[in-house]
C-alpha positions in Angstrom: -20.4 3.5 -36.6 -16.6 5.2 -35.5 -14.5 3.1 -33.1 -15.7 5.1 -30.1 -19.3 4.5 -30.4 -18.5 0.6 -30.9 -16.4 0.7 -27.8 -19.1 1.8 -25.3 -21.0 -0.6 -27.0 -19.1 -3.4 -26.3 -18.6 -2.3 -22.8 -22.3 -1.3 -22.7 -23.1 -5.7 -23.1 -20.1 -6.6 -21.0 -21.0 -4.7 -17.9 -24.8 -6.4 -18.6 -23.0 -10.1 -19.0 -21.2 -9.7 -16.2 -23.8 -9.1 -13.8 -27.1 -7.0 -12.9 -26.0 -3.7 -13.6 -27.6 -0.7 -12.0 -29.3 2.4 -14.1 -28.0 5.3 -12.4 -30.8 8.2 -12.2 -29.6 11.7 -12.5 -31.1 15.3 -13.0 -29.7 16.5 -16.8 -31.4 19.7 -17.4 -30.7 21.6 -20.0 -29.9 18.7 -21.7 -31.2 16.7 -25.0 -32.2 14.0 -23.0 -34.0 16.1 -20.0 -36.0 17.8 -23.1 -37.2 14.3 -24.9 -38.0 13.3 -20.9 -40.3 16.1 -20.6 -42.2 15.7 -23.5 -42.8 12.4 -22.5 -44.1 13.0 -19.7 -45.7 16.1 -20.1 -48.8 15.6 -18.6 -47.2 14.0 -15.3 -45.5 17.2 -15.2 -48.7 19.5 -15.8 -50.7 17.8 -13.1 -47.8 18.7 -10.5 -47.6 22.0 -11.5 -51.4 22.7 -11.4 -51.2 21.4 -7.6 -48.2 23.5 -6.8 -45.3 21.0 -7.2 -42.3 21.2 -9.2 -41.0 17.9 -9.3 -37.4 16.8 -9.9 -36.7 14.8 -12.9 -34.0 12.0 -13.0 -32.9 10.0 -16.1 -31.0 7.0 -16.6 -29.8 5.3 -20.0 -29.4 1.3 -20.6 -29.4 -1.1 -23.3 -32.1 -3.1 -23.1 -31.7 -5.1 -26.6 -28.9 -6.1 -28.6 -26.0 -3.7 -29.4 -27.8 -2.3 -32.5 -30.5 -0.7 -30.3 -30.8 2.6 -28.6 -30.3 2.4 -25.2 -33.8 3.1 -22.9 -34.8 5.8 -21.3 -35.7 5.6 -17.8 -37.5 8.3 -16.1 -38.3 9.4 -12.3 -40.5 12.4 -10.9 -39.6 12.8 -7.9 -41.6 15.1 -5.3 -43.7 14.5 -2.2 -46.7 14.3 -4.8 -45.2 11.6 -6.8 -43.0 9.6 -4.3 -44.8 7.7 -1.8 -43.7 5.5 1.7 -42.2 2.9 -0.7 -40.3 5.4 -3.0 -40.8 7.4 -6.0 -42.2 5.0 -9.3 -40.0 5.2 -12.6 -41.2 4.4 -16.0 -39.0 2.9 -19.0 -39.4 4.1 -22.9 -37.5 2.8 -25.8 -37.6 4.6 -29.3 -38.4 2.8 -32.2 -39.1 3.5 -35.7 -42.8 5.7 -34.7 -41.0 7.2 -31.9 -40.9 6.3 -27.9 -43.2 3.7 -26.5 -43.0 3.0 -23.0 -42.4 -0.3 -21.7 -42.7 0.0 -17.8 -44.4 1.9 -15.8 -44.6 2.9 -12.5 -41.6 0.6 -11.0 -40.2 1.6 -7.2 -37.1 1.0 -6.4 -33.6 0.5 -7.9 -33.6 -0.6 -11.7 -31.2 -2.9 -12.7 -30.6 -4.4 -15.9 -29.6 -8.5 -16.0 -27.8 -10.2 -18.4 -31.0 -12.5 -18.8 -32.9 -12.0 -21.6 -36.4 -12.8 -22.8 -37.5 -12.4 -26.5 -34.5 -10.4 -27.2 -34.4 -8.0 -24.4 -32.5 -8.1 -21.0 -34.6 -8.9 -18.0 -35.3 -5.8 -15.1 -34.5 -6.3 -12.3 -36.4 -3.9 -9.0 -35.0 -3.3 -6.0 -32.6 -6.4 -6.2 -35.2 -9.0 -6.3 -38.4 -8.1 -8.2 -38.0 -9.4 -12.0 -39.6 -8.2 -14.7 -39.3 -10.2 -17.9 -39.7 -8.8 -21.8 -43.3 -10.4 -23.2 -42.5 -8.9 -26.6 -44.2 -5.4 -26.3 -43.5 -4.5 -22.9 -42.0 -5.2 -19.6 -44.4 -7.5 -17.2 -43.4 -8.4 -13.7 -42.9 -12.4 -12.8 -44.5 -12.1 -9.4 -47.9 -12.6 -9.7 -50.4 -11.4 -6.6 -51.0 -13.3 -3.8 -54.6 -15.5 -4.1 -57.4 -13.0 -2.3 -60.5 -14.2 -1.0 -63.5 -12.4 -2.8 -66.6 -14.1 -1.6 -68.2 -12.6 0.9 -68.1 -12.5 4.5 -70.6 -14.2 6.3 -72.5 -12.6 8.9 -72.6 -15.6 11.3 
């Protein structure tokens, strides 16, 4: 590894330690990155075009693991098909030895990566207070659902 690459690692886990730190989303095309994006999600892509849309993609980079990992890829359609009242949904992949896997899906809001970890990866956190915590394959969010009623109603 050359002394540059081990510098932006360093400051890659001391931005983390110091504090949630945001993953910036921004269109690349052309780029490396934009291309690995779209094959991953290729068939979000193909169901926009077959209604018409042409949706923007955003990407963001963090480390999610320990310095000898490669930092995630974070990806965000946006377009009035995929964005909703509440935002548009980003999804998280890492790359490991078969290749990307992703590891959360369909999160709204601002991503931001904590200095908490879980089983070896750094907690998510959504829109400043949603937490999603590593379970050892994927990301899995720490609020659980309110309790709902499902008997039925009486008529009475």
């Amino acid at each position: 590894m050359n002394i540059a690459r081990s510098i932006l690692a360093v400051l890659a886990l001391l931005s983390v330690a110091a504090g949630p730190a945001p993953v910036t989303m921004t269109a690349q095309a052309g780029s490396k990155l934009d291309a690995v994006a779209r094959q991953l999600v290729a068939t979000d892509l193909a169901e926009a075009n077959q209604a018409g849309d042409t949706p923007l993609l955003l990407l963001g980079t963090a480390h999610l693991g320990g310095p000898r990992d490669r930092p995630a890829l974070f990806i965000q359609l946006q377009s009035a098909r995929e964005c909703g009242s509440s935002g548009c949904s980003s999804s998280a992949y890492v790359r490991g030895p078969k290749g990307w896997r992703k590891v959360l899906d369909s999160v709204t809001g601002r991503i931001f990566v904590d200095g908490a970890m879980h089983k070896g990866m750094h907690d998510i956190i959504i829109d400043g207070h949603d937490r999603w915590v590593w379970n050892g394959s994927v990301y899995a969010d720490t609020d659980s659902a309110p309790a709902v009623n499902l008997a039925p109603r009486s008529s009475t």
